[in-house]
C-alpha positions as CSV (number, residue, x, y, z in Angstrom):
1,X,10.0,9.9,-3.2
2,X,11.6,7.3,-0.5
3,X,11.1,7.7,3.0
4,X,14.4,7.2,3.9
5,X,15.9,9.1,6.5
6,X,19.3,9.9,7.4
7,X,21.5,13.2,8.4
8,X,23.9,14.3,5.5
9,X,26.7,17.2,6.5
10,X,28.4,18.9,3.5
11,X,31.4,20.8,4.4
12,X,34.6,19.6,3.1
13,X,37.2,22.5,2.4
14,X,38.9,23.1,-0.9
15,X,42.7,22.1,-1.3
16,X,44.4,24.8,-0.7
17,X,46.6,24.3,-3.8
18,X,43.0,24.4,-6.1
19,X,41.9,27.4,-3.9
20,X,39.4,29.7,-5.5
21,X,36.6,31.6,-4.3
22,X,35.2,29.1,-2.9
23,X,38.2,28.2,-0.9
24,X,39.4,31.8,-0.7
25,X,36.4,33.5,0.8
26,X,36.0,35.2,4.3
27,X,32.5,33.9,5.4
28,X,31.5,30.3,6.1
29,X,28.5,28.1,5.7
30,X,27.6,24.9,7.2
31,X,24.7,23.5,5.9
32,X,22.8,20.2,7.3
33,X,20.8,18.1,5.7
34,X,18.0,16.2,6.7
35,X,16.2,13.8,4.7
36,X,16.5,11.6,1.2
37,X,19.1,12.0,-1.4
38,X,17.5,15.0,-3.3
39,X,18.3,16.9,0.2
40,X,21.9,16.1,-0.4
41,X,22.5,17.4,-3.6
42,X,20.5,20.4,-3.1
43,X,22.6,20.6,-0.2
44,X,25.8,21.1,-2.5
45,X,24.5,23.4,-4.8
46,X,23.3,26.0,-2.4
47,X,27.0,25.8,-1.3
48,X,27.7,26.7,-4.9
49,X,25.0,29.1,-5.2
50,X,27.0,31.1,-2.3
51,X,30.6,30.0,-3.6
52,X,30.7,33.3,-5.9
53,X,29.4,35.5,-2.6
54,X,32.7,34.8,-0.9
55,X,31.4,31.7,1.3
56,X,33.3,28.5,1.8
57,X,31.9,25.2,3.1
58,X,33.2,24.1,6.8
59,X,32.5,21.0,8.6
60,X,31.7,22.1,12.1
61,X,29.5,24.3,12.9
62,X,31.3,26.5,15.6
63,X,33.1,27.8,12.7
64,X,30.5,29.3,10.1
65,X,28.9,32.1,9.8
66,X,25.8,31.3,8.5
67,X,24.4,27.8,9.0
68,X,21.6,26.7,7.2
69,X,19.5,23.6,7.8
70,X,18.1,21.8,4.8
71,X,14.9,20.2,5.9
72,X,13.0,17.3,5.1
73,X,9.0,16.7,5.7
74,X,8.2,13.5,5.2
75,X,8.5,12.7,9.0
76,X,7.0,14.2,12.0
77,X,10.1,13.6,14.0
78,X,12.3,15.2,11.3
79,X,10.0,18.3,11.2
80,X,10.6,18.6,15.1
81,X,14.1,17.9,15.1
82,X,14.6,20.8,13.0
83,X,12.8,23.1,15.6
84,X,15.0,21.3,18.3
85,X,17.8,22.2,16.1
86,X,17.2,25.8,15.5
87,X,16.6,25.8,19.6
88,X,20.3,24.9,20.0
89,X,21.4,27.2,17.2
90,X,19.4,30.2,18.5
91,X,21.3,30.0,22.0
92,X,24.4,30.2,19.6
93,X,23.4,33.3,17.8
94,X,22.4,34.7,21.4
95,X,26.2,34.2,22.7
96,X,27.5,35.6,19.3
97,X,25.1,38.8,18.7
98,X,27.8,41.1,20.2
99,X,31.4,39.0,18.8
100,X,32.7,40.3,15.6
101,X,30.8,37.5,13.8
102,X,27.3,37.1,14.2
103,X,26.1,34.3,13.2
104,X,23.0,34.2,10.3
105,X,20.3,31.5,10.5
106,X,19.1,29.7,7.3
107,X,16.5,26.9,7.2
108,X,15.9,25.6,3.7
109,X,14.2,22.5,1.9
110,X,10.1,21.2,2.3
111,X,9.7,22.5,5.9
112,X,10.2,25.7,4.8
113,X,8.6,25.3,1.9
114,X,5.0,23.8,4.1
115,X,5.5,25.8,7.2
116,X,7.4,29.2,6.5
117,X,5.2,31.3,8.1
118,X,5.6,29.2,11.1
119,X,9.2,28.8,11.3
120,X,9.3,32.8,11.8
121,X,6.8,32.6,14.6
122,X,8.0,29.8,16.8
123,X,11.8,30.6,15.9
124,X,12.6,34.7,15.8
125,X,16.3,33.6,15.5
126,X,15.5,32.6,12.3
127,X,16.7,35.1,9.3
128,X,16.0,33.9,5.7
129,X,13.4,30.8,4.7
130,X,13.7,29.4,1.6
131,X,11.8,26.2,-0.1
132,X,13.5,23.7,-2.6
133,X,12.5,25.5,-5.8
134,X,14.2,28.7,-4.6
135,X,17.6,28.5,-3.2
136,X,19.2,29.6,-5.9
137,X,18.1,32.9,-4.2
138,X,19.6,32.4,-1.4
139,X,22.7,35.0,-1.8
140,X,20.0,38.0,-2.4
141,X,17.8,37.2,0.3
142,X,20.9,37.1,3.0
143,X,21.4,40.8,1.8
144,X,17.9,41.5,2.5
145,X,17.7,39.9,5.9
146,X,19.5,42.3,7.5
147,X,17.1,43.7,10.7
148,X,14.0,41.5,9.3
149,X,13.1,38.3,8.5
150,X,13.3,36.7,4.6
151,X,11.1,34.1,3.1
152,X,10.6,32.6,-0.2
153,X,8.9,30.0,-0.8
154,X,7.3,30.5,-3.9
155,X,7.4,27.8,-6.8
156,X,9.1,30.0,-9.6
157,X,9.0,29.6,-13.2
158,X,12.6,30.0,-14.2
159,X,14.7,27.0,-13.0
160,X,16.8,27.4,-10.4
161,X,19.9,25.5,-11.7
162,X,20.3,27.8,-14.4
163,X,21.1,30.4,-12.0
164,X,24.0,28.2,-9.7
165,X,27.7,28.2,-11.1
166,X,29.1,25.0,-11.6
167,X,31.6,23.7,-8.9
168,X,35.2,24.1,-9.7
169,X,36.7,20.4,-10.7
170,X,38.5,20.8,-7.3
171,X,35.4,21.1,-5.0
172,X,33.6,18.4,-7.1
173,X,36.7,15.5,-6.2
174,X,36.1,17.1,-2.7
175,X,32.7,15.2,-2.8
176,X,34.2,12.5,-3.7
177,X,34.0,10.0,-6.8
178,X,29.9,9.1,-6.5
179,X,27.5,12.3,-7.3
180,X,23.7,12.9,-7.0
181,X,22.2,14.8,-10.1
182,X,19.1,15.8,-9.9
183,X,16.5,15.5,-13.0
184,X,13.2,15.6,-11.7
185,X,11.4,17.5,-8.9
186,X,7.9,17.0,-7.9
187,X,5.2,14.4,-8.1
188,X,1.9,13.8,-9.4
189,X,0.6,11.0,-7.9
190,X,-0.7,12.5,-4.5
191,X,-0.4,9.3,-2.1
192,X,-2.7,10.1,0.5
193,X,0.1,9.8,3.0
194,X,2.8,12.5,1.2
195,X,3.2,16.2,1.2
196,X,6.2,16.0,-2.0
197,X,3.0,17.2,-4.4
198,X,2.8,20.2,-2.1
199,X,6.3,21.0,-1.0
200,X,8.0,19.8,-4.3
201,X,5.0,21.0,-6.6
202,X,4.0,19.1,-9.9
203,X,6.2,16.7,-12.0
204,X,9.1,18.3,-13.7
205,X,12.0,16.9,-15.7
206,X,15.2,18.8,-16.7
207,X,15.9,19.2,-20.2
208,X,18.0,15.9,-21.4
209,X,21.2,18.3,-22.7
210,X,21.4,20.1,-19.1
211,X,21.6,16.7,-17.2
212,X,24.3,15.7,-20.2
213,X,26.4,19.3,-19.4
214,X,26.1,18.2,-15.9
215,X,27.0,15.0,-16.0
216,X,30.1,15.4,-18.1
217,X,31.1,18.1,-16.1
218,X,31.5,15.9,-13.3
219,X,32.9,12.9,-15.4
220,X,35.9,15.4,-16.0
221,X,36.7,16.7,-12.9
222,X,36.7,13.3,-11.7
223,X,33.5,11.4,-10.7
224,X,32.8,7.7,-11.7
225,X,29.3,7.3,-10.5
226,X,26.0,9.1,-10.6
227,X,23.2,8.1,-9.1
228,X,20.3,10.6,-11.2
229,X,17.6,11.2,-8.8
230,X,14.1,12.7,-8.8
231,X,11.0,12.1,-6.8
232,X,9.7,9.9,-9.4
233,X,12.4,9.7,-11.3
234,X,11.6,6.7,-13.6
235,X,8.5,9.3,-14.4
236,X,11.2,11.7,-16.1
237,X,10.4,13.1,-19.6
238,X,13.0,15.6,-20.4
239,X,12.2,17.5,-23.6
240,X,15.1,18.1,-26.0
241,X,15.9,21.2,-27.8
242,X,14.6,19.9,-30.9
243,X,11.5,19.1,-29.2
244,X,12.1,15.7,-29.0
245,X,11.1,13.5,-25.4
246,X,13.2,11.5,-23.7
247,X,12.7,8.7,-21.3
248,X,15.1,7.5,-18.1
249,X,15.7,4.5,-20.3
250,X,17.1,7.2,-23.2
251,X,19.0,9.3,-20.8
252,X,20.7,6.1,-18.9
253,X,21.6,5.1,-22.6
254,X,23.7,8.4,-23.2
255,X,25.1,8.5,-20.3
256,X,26.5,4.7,-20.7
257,X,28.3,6.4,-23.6
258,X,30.6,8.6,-21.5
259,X,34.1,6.4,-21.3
260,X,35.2,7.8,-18.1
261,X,31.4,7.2,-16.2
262,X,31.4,3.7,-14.8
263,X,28.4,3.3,-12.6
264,X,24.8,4.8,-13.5
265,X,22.0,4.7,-10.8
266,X,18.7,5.8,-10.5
267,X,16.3,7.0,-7.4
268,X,13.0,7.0,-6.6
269,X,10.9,4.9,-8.6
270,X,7.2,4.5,-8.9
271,X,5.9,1.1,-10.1
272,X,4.1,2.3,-12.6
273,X,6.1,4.0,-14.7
274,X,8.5,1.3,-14.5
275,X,8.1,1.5,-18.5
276,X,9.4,-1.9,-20.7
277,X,12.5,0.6,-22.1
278,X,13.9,0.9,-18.2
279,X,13.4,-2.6,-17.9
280,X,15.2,-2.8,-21.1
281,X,18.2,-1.4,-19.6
282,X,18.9,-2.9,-17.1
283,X,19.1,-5.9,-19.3
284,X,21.1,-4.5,-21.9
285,X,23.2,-0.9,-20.1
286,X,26.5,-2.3,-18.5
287,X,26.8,0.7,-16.6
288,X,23.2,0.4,-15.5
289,X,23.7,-0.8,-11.2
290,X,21.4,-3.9,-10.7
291,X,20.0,-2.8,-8.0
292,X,16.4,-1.0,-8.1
293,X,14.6,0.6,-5.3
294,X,11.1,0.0,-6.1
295,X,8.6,1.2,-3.4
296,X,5.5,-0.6,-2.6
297,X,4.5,0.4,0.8
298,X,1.9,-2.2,1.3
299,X,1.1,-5.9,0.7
300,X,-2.8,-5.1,1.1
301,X,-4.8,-4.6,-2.0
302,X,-6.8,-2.5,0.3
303,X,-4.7,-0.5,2.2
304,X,-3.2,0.3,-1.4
305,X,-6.1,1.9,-2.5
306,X,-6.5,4.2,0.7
307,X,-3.0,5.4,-0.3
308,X,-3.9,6.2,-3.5
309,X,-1.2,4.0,-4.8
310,X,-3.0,2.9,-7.9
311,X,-1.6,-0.3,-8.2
312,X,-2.3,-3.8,-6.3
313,X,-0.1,-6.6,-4.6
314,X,-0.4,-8.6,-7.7
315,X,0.6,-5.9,-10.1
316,X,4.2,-5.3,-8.1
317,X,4.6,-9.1,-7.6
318,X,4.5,-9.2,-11.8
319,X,6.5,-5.9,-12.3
320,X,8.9,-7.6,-10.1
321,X,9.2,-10.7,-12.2
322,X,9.4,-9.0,-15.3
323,X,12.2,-6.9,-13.9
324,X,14.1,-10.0,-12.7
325,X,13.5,-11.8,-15.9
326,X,15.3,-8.8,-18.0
327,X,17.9,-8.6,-15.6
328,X,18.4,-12.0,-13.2
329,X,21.0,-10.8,-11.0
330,X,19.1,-7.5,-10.1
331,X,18.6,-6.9,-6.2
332,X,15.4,-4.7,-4.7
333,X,15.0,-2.3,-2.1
334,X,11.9,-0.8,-0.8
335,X,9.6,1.6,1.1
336,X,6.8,0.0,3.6
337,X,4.6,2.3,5.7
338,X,3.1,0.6,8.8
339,X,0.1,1.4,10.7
340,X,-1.6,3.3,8.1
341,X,-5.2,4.1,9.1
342,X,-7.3,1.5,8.6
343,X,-4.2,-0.9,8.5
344,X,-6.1,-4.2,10.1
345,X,-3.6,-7.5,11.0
346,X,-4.9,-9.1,7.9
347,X,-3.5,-5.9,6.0
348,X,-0.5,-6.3,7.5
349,X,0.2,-10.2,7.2
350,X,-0.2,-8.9,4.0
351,X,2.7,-7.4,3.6
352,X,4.6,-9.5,5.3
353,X,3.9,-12.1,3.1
354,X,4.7,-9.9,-0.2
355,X,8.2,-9.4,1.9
356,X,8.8,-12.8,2.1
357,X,7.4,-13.7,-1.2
358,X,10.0,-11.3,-2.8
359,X,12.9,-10.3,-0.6
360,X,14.9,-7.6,-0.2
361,X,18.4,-7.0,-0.3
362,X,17.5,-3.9,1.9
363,X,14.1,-2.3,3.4
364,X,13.3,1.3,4.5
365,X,10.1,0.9,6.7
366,X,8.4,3.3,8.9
367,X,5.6,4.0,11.6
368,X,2.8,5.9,9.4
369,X,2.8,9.6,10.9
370,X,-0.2,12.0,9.9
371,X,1.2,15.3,7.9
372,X,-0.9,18.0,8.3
373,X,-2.5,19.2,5.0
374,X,-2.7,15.3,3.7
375,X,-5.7,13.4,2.7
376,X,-4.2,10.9,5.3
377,X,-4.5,12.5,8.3
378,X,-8.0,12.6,8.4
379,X,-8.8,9.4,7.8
380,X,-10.8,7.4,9.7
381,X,-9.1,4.2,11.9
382,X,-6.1,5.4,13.0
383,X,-4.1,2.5,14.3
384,X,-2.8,2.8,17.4
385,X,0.5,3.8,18.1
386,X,0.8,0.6,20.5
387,X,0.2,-1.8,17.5
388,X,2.1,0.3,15.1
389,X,5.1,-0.5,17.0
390,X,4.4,-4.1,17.5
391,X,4.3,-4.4,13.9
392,X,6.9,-2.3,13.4
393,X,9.4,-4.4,14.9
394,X,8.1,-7.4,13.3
395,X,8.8,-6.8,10.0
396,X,12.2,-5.4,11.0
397,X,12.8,-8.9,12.0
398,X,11.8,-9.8,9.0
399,X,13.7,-7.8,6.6
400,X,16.7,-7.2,8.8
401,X,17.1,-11.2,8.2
402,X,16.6,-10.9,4.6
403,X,19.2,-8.3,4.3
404,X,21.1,-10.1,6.3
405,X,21.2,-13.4,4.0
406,X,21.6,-11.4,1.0
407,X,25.1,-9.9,2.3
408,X,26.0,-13.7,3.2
409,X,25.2,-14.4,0.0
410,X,27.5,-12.5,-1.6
411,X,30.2,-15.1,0.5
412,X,32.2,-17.1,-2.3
413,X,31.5,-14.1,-5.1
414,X,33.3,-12.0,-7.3
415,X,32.0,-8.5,-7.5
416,X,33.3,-5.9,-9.3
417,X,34.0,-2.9,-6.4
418,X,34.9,1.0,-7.6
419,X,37.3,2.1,-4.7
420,X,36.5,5.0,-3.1
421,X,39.0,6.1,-0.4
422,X,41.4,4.7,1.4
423,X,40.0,2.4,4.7
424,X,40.9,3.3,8.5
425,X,43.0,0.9,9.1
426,X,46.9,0.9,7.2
427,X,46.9,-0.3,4.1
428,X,42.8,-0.4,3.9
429,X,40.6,0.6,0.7
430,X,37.1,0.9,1.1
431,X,35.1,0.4,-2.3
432,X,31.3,0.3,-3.3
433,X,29.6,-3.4,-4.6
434,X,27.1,-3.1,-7.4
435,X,24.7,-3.7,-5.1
436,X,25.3,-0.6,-2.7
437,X,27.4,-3.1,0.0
438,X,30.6,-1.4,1.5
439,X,33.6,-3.6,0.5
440,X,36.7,-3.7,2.2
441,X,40.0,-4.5,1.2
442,X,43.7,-4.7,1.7
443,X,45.6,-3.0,-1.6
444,X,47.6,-0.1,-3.2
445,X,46.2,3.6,-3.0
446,X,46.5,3.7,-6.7
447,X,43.2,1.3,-6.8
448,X,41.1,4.5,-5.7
449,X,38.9,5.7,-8.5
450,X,38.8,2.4,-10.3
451,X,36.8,-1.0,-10.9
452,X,38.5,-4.4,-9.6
453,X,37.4,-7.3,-9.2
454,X,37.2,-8.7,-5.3
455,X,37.0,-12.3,-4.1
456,X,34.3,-11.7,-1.3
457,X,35.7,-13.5,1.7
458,X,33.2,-12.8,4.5
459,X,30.8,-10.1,6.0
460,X,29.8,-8.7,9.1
461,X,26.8,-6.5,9.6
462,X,26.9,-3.8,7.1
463,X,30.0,-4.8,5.1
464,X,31.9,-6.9,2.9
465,X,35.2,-8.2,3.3
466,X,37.4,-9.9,0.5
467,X,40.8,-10.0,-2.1
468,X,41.4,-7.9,-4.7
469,X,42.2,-10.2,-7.5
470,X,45.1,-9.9,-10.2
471,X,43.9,-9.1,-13.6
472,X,44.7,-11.1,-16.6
473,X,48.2,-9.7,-18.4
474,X,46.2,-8.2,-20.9
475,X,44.0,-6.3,-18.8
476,X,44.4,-3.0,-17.8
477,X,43.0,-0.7,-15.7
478,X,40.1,1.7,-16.5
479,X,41.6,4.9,-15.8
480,X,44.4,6.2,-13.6
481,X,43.4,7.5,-10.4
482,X,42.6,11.1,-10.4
483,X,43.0,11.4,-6.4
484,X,45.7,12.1,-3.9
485,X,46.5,9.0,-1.9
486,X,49.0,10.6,0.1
């Protein structure tokens, strides 16, 4: 699972010309996300799971009536940021207990999956807990928090998407024309630095025809991209109906058949089960991104094998070349960990040099942080947190210049862009690179929801800038925009 952490807030409200029960009902729920991309998504389905209950999403959290926070783990800071959170949210509930709307308390996601029991403790404001595998319970315990506290956090057998009503087509184009589905959960190859194995529980893929339903689902109400996502999701192995397996390479294949779905990606990927029919793919599947996040973590043989990584330097140096060779214009992200114990400088000059070796057209690092219950945290040699941060910032120096050079690179191009919304300035589009770069142009509403080739012109520190440029007479344009522009 990547490491990467950022805050996601769902909470867009239904047009009121669509409205629905989800637009229609008389409670509200703001829910926050902390965390990766899997966060997000589940983010929007618990707002589904309480669509039918009467709830509608809002955007600020003055205005809800039940706020849940959807946690992340991975990071010590994010776990305490949540309990700084539900500090500031408590004194809320305080000033509200006697107002005609109380305000309910929610946390959700792999903190409450690891530390339920503690959450209640430290946090009494706190009514309902509920790990990943169970939100789809989430309307049922509400009703039973009333006085007491409710926790689940169990890892239950049925799956939880089968329980969740799909979004009406107006709250999907609410989220806009990009969508997370998730097709995997969990992770067998307990790195001695993660807790996914015990928050997330073991590998498990979707059945192939449910992430198909899904997909189309969202194809028809308007979404052009998907980016499937999983903790190891290039580990998936869906199972068909007719009992027949399917790999990520299969399911990307299928999904490249839908006419209306322009953009496929995938998220995150182990490098060894980076199988020869993915790499396949991205050779062959037009609607396959090239671009790959493709973790490493470490340049050092040894340090490699402390994680439990079971792979070496030389091993993601040739899965990288292979991957290049199938698909030459493919660009890399990728997850380093520094100041794991026993990290010496030689370990880490390491990694530097596999950085430079290979660049990145973007890097997710982070200062190693013991979780409690990990083989990691008690190991011997922990660095200290001195010399973490001194290499810390020298391989942001590092990679922030690689990234760097690889968005000036795109200078002089012509990239395909999908437009996603209109810019903030008159007249503005903002669009999406195959490579993940924000582009920005001048052009017509009517671009929104489709493919055009842009001259890139120039760049400045996170985006692109360019020309939309005329299409040939015989051209036409992919689809007509399913959004309002006005």
């Amino acid at each position: 699972m990547t490491t990467q952490v950022a805050e996601a807030v769902r909470g867009r409200q239904e047009p009121a010309a669509e409205a629905g029960p989800e637009a229609t009902g008389t409670r509200t729920v703001y829910i926050k996300s902390f965390g990766c991309q899997m966060n997000v998504y589940d983010a929007g389905r618990m707002a589904d799971a309480l669509a039918p209950e009467g709830y509608r999403e809002v955007s600020d959290v003055e205005s809800a009536d039940l706020v849940i926070l959807n946690t992340c783990h991975i990071r010590e800071r994010a776990t305490e940021k949540v309990f700084s959170e539900l500090g500031r949210l408590r004194e809320m509930k305080d000033e509200r207990a006697a107002s005609a709307r109380p305000l309910t308390l929610a946390v959700a996601g792999c903190v409450a999956q690891a530390e339920g029991a503690e959450i209640v403790r430290r946090q009494k404001a706190v009514d309902v807990v509920v790990g990943p595998q169970s939100y789809h319970r989430l309307p049922e315990l509400l009703r039973q928090a009333h006085g007491r506290h409710a926790v689940d956090t169990d890892f239950p057998v049925e799956d939880k998407l089968d329980h969740i009503a799909a979004p009406s087509p107006a709250k999907i184009r609410s989220r806009g024309l990009s969508a997370f589905v998730t097709i995997q959960e969990g992770c067998d190859k307990f790195c001695t630095f993660c807790v996914v194995p015990y928050t997330r529980g073991a590998e498990v893929s979707r059945p192939p025809e449910k992430v198909l339903a899904e997909v189309e689902t969202l194809v028809a109400s308007g979404v052009r991209e998907v980016t499937l996502l999983g903790q190891n999701v290039n580990a998936y192995h869906g199972v068909d109906g007719a009992g027949a397996a399917w790999s990520l390479a299969r399911l990307v294949r299928q999904l490249d058949a839908l006419p209306d779905l322009v953009r496929v990606r995938y998220t995150t990927s182990h490098p060894n089960d980076m199988a020869d029919d993915l790499i396949a793919a991205h050779r062959d599947v037009p609607s396959l991104m090239p671009f790959l996040h493709l973790p490493v973590q470490s340049g050092s043989d040894r340090v490699l094998a402390a994680m439990n990584r079971k792979h070496r330097a030389a091993d993601y140096r040739a899965l990288v070349a292979r991957v290049r060779a199938a698909c030459p214009d493919i660009a890399l992200s990728s997850d380093f960990i520094v100041g794991f114990p026993g990290e010496t400088e030689a370990d880490f000059q390491a990694t530097l040099d596999l950085i430079a070796e290979i660049t990145f057209a973007s890097t997710f690092f982070f200062i190693y942080s013991p979780r409690a219950g990990t083989p990691g945290a008690t190991l011997p040699d922990q660095v200290p947190d001195s010399v973490k941060r001194d290499r810390l910032a020298r391989l942001q120096t590092l990679v922030e210049s690689q990234r760097h050079g690889f968005n000036a690179s795109a200078v002089g191009r012509t990239m395909p862009v999908l437009f996603e919304k209109l810019g903030r300035h008159p007249g503005q589009l903002v669009g999406k690179s195959p490579y993940l770069q924000p582009v920005h142009v001048e052009g017509p509403a009517t671009l929104i929801g489709t493919v055009h080739d842009v001259a890139i012109e120039s760049v400045e520190a996170n985006s692109l800038f360019g020309r939309v440029l005329p299409r040939p007479p015989s051209a036409t344009l992919e689809r007509e925009s399913l959004y309002e522009t006005t």
